[in-house]
N, CA, C and O atoms as a Tinker XYZ file with bonds, in Angstrom:
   184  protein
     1  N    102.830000  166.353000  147.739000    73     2
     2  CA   102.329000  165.062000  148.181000    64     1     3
     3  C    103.405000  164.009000  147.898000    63     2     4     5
     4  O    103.918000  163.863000  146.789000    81     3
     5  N    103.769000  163.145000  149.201000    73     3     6
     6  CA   105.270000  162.207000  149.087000    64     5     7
     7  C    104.109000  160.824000  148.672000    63     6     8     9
     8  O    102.906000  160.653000  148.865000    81     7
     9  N    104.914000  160.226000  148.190000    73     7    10
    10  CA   104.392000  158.815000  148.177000    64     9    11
    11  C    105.032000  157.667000  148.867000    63    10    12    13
    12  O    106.233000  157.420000  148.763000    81    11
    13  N    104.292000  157.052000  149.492000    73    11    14
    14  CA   105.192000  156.105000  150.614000    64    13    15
    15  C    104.918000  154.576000  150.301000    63    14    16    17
    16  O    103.750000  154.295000  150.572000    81    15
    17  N    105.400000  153.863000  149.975000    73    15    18
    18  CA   105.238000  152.698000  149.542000    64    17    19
    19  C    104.784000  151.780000  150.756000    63    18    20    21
    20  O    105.447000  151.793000  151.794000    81    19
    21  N    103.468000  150.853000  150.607000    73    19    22
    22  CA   102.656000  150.182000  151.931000    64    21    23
    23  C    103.683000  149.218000  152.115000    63    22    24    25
    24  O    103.726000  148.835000  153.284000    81    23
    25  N    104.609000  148.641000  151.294000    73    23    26
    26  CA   105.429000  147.397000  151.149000    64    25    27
    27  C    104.686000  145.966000  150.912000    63    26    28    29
    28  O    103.461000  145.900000  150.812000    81    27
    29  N    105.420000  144.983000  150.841000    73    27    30
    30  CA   105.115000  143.722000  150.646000    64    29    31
    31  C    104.128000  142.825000  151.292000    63    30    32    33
    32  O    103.588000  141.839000  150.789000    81    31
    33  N    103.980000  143.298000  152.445000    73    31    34
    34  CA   102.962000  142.657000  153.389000    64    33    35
    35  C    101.888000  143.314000  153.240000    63    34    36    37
    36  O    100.839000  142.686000  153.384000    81    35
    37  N    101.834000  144.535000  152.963000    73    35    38
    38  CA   100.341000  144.827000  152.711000    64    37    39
    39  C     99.862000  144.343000  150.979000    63    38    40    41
    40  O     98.790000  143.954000  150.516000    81    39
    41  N    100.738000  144.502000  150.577000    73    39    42
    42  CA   100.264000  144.093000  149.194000    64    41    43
    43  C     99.784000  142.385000  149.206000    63    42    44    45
    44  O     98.905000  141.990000  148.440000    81    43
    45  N    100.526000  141.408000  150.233000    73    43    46
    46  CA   100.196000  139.870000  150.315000    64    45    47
    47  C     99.143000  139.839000  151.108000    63    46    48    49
    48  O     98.321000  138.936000  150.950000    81    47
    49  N     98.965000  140.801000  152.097000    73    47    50
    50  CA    97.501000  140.586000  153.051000    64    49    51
    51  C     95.719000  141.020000  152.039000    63    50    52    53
    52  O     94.586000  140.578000  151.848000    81    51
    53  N     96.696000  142.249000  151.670000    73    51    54
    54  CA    95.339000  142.523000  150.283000    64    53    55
    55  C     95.291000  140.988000  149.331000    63    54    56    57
    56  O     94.245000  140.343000  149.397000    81    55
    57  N     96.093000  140.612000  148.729000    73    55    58
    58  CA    95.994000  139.551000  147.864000    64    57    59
    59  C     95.226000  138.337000  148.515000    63    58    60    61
    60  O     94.184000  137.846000  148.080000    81    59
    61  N     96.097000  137.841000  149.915000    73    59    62
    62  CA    95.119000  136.912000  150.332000    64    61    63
    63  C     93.634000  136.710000  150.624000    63    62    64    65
    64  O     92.976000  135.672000  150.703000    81    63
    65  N     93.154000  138.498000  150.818000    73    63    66
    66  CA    91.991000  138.447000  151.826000    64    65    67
    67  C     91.106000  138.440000  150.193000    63    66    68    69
    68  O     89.993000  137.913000  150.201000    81    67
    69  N     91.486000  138.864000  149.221000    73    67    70
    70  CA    90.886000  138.865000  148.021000    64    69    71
    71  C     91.007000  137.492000  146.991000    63    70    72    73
    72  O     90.586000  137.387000  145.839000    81    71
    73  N     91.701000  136.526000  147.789000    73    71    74
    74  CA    91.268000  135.435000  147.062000    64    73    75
    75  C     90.242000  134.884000  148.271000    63    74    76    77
    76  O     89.082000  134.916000  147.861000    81    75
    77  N     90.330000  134.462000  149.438000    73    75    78
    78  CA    89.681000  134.156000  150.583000    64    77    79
    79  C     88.261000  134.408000  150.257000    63    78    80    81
    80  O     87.337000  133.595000  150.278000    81    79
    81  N     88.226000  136.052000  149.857000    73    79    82
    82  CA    86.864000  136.616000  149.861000    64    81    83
    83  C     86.608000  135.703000  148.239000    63    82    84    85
    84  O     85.647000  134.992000  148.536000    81    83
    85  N     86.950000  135.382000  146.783000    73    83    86
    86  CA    86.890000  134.776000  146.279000    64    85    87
    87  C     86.261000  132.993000  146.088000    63    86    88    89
    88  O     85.624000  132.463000  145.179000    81    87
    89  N     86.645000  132.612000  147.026000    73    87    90
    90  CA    86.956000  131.403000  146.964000    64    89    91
    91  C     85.802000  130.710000  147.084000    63    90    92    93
    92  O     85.763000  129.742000  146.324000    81    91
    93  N     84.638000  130.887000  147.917000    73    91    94
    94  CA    83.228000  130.386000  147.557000    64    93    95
    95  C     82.764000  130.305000  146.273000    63    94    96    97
    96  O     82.378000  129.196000  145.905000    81    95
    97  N     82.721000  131.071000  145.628000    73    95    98
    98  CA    82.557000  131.602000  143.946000    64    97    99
    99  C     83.235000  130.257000  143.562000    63    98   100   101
   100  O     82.557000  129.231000  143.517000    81    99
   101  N     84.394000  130.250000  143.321000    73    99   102
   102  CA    85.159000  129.602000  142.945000    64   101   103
   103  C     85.019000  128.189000  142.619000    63   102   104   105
   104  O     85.075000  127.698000  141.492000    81   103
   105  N     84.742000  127.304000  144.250000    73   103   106
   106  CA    84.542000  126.152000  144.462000    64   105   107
   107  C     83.114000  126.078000  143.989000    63   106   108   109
   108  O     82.932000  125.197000  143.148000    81   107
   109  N     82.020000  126.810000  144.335000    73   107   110
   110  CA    80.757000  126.771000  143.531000    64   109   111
   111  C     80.749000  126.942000  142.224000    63   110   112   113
   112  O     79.816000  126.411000  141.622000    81   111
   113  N     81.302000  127.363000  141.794000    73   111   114
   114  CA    81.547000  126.806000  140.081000    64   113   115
   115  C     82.430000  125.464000  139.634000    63   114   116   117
   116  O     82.551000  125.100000  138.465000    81   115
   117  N     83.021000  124.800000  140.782000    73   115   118
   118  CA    83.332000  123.621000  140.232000    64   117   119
   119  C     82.453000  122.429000  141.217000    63   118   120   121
   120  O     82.829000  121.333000  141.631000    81   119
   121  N     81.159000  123.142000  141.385000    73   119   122
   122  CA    80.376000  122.129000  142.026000    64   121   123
   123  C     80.499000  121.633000  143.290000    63   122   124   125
   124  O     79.930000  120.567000  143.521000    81   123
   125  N     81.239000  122.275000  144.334000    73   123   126
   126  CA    82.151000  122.162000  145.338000    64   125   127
   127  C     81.281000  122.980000  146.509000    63   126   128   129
   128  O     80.319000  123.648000  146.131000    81   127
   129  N     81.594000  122.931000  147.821000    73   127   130
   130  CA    80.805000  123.550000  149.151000    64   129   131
   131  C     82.141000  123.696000  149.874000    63   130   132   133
   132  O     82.942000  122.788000  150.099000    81   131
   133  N     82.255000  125.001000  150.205000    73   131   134
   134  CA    82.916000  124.883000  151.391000    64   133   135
   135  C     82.488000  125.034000  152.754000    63   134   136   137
   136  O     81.717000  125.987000  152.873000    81   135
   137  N     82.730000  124.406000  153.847000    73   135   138
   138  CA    82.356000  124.451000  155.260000    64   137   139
   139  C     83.571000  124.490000  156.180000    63   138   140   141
   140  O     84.470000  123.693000  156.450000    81   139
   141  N     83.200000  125.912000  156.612000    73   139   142
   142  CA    84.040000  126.108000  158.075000    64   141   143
   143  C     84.217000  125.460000  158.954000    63   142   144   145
   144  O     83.277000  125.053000  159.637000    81   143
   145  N     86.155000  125.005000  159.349000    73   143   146
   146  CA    86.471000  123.933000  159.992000    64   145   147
   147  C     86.910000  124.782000  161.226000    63   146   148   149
   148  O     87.730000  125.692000  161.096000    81   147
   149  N     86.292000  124.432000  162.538000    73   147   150
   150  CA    86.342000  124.562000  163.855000    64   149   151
   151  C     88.141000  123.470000  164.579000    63   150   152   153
   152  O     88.415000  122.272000  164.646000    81   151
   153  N     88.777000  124.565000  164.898000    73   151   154
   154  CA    90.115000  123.984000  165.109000    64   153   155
   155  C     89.815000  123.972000  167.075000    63   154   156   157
   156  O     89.821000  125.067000  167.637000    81   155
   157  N     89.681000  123.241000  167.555000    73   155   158
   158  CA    90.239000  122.910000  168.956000    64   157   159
   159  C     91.789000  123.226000  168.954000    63   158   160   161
   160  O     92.573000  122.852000  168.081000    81   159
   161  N     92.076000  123.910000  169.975000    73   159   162
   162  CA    93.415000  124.126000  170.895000    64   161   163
   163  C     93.534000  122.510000  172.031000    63   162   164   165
   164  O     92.778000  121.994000  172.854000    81   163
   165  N     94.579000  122.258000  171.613000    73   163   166
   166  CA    95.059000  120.840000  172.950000    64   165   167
   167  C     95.575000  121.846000  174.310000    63   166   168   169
   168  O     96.392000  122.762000  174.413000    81   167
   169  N     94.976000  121.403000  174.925000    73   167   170
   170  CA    95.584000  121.736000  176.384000    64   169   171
   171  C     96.613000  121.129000  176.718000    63   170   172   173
   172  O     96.540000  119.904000  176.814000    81   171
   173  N     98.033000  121.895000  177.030000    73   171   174
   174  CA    99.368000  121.453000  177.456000    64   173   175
   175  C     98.903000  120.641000  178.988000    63   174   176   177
   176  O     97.953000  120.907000  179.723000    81   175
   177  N    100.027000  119.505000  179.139000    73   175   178
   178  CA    99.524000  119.021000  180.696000    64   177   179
   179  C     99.910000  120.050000  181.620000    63   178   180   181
   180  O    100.550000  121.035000  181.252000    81   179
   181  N     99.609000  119.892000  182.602000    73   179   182
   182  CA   100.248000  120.931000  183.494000    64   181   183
   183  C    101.332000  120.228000  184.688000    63   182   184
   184  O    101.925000  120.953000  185.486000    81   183
């Protein structure tokens, strides 16, 4: 059995998605709400 190293990006995508998944917790212990911000795309002129 070889061992293959996932590299750096998987190790930063695990880290991020595990503070992300965190982060409600977080702000609810400092009394805090978070609410999902809806981003609009600008339409280029044509």
């Amino acid at each position: 059995m070889n061992y293959a190293d996932p590299g750096v990006d998987y190790y930063e995508e695990r880290y991020r998605e595990q503070v992300l998944k965190q982060l409600p917790h977080r702000t609810a212990s400092l009394d805090y709400a978070l609410h999902r911000r809806e981003y609009l795309r600008r339409q280029s002129p044509a």
